[in-house]
GUBAMI-948284 format. One record per residue (C-alpha): x, y, z. Coordinates in steps of 0.5 Angstrom, whole numbers, padded with zeros to 4 digits, always signed. Each point is the difference from the previous one (the first is absolute). Example, Ala and Ser with C-alpha at 12.3 -4.5 7.8 and 13.67 -1.06 7.14 Angstrom:
BEGIN
+0025-0009+0016+0002+0007-0002
***
This chain:
BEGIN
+0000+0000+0000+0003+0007-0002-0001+0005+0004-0002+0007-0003+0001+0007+0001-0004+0004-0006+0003+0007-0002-0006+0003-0006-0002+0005-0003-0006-0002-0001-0006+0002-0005-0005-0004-0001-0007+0002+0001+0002+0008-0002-0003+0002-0007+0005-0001-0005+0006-0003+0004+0003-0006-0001-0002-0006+0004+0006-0005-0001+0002+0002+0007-0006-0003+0003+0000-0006-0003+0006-0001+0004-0003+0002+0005-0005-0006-0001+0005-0005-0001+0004+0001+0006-0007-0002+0004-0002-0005-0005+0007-0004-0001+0000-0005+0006+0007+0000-0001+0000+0007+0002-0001+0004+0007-0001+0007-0001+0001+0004+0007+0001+0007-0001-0002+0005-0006+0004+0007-0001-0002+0005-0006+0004+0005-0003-0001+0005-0005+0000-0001-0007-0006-0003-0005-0004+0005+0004+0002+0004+0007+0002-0004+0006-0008+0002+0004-0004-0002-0006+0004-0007+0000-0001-0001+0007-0007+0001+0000+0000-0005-0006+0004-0004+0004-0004-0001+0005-0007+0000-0003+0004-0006-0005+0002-0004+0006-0008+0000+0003-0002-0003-0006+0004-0005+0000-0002-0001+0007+0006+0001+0003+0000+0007+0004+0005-0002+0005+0005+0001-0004+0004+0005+0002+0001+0006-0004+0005+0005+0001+0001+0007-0005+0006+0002-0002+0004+0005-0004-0004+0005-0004+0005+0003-0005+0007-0004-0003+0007+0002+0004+0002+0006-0004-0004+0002-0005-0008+0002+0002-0005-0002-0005-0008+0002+0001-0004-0006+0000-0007+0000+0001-0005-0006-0001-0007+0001+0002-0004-0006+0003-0007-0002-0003-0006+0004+0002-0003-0002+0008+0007-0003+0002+0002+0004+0006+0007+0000+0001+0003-0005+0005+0006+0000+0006+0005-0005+0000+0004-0002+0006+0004+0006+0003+0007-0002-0001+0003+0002-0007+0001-0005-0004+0009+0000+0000-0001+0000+0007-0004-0006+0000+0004-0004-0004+0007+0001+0004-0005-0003+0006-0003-0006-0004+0008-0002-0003+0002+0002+0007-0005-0005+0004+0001-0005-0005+0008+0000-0004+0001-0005-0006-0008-0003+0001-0003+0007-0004-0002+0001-0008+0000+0007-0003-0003+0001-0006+0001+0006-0002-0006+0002-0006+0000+0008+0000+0005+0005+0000+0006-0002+0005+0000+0006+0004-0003-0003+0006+0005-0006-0001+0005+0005+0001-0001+0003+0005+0000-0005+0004+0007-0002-0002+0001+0007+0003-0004-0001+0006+0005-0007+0003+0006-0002-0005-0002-0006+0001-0007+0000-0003+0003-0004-0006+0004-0005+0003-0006-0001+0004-0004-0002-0006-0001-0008-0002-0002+0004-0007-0001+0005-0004-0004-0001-0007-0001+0006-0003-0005+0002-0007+0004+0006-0003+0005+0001-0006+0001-0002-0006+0007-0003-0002+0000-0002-0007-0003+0005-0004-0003+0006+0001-0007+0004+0002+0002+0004-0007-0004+0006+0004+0004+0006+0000-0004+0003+0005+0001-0007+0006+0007-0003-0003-0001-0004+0006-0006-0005+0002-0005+0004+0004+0002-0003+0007+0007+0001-0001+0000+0006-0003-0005+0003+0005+0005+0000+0005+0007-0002-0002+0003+0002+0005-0003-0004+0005+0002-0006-0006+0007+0001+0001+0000+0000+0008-0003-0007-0002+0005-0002-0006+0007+0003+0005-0004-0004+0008+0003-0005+0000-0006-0005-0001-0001-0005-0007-0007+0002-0003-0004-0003-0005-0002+0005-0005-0007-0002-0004+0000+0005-0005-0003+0002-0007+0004-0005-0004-0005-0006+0002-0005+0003+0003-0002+0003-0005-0002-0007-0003-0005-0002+0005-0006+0002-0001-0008+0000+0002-0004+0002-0007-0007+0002-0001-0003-0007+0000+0003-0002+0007-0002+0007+0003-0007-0001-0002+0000-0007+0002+0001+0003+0006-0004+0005+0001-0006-0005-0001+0003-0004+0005-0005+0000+0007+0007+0000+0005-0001+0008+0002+0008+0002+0000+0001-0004-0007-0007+0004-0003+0003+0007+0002+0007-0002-0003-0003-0002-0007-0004+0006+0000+0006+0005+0002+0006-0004-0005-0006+0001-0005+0000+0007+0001+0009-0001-0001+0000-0002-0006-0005+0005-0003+0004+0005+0003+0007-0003-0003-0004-0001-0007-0002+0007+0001+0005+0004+0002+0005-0004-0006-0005+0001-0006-0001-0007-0001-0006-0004+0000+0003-0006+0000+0004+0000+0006-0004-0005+0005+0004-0002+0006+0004+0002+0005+0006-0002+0004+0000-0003+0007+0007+0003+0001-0001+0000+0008-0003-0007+0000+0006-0003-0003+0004+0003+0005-0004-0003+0005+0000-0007-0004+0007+0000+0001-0001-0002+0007-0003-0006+0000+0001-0002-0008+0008+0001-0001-0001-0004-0007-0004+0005-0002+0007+0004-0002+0006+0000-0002+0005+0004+0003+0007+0002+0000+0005+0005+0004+0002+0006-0001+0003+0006+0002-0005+0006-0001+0001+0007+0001-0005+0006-0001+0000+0005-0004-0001+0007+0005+0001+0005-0006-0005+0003-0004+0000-0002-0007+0000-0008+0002-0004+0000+0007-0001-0005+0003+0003-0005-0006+0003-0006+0003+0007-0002-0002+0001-0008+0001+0007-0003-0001-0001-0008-0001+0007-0001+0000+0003+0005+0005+0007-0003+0000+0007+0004+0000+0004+0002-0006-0006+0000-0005+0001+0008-0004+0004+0002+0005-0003-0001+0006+0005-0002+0006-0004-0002+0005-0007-0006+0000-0005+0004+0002-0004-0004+0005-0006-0004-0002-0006+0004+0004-0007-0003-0004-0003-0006-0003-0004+0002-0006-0006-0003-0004+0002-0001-0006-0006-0005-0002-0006-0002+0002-0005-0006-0003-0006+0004+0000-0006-0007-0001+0003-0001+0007-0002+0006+0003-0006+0000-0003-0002-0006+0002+0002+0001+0007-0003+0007+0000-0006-0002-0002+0000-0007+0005+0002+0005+0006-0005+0005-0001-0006-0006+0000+0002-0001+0007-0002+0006+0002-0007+0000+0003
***
């Protein structure tokens, strides 16, 4: 049994925002190999009060309202972005527990060292102020699983050279990156390969399982907007980044991976890219020392896998 501490951004349930976080969420309660026992939110697909409150309203449809929720960072490191979602109509917003989320993850590793899982599926900013908090935060982790970053290709957007999580706070990637701690990073190159479509999203829309009802309805509602918001009608499915990352867990042959050495880009032009060195040894165009490998990358996926046990642990839920 995994134990788990979930660090989100989470949307679902917000007009027009991504929902895949939220089927992450659902996984870590559904997997029977999985024991999720702290939530924190960050700011990033929406602002960290919208995303708490989506939290909390998440978890007691899924009949889990004990679980704490804790919220944390409200802008990246350094550089502040205004980021303000909006709950649906008649929803109230909603308190979390008092602590902030930085502060309860250093005491949930303190309490329990080498026994604790982090995944990490937002900005990576409350990630890093924990390591500020207790230098041995990363140490103290069993895992750190990370959805971010794109290693080998490019987002091709000028204006977000990075993916959206690192490059929302890339600061907070490069304290990661330089901790300490061997993270394993799920980013786009295979998350962009498992999917949900228009089929699977009405199927479950239909279902009479209340969660996987609302969830159809809301990833309907995505895909519409990704068709939208790129012009092409024929667009009609959406990725499950999150929920690969969290699959990661319990289905290690879902991926194949590599280590790495990574760094972050800081500046401006190329924010947020990820550089990853795959054979990071000495003496290679004139580099005189090995630079330490510091991250297990995916690099492939078998995406028939994922769906089959996506679908099968969404059916758990009741």
């Amino acid at each position: 049994m995994e134990r788990l501490l979930l660090d989100t951004d989470l949307a679902m349930g917000a007009p027009g925002s991504d929902i895949d976080d939220g089927f992450a969420l659902a996984l870590c309660l559904a997997d029977p190999e999985l024991a999720l026992e702290l939530v924190t939110t960050v700011g990033g697909n929406t602002d960290v009060d919208t995303a708490t409150t989506l939290t909390l309203e998440l978890l007691d449809r899924l009949g889990r309202p004990e679980v704490p929720v804790h919220r944390g960072a409200r802008d990246p490191l350094v550089r502040p972005r205004a980021r303000v979602g909006s709950l649906p109509d008649g929803m109230a917003p909603r308190e979390p527990r008092d602590e902030p989320a930085a502060v309860a993850l250093v005491e949930a590793v303190r309490a329990n060292p080498g026994e604790m899982t982090l995944v990490a599926i937002g900005p990576l900013t409350n990630v890093a102020l924990a390591m500020r908090l207790d230098p041995s935060f990363a140490g103290g982790l069993k895992r750190l699983v990370i959805m971010g970053g794109v290693f080998l290709q490019h987002t091709n957007e000028a204006g977000m050279p990075g993916e959206f999580n690192i490059w929302c706070d890339p600061e907070a990637a490069h304290a990661v990156l330089t901790s300490g701690v061997r993270a394993d990073f799920v980013g786009l190159d295979v998350t962009l390969r498992v999917r949900v479509d228009r089929a699977q999203a009405a199927s479950m829309a239909a279902s009479d399982q209340p969660f996987t009802a609302f969830a159809g309805q809301y990833t309907q509602a995505w895909i519409d907007h990704l068709a939208e918001r790129s012009g092409d009608d024929a667009v009609d499915s959406c990725a499950m980044h999150d929920p690969l990352a969290v699959a990661a867990l319990s289905r290690p042959d879902l991926l194949t991976w590599r280590d790495a050495y990574v760094a972050v880009e800081l500046g401006d032009r190329l924010r947020g890219a990820m550089l990853a060195d795959f054979h990071p040894e000495r003496g290679k165009h004139g580099q005189d020392t090995d630079l330490q490998v510091n991250a297990r990358v995916a690099v492939d996926v078998d995406a028939a896998a994922f769906n089959h046990y996506f679908t099968t642990t969404m059916g758990e839920i009741r």
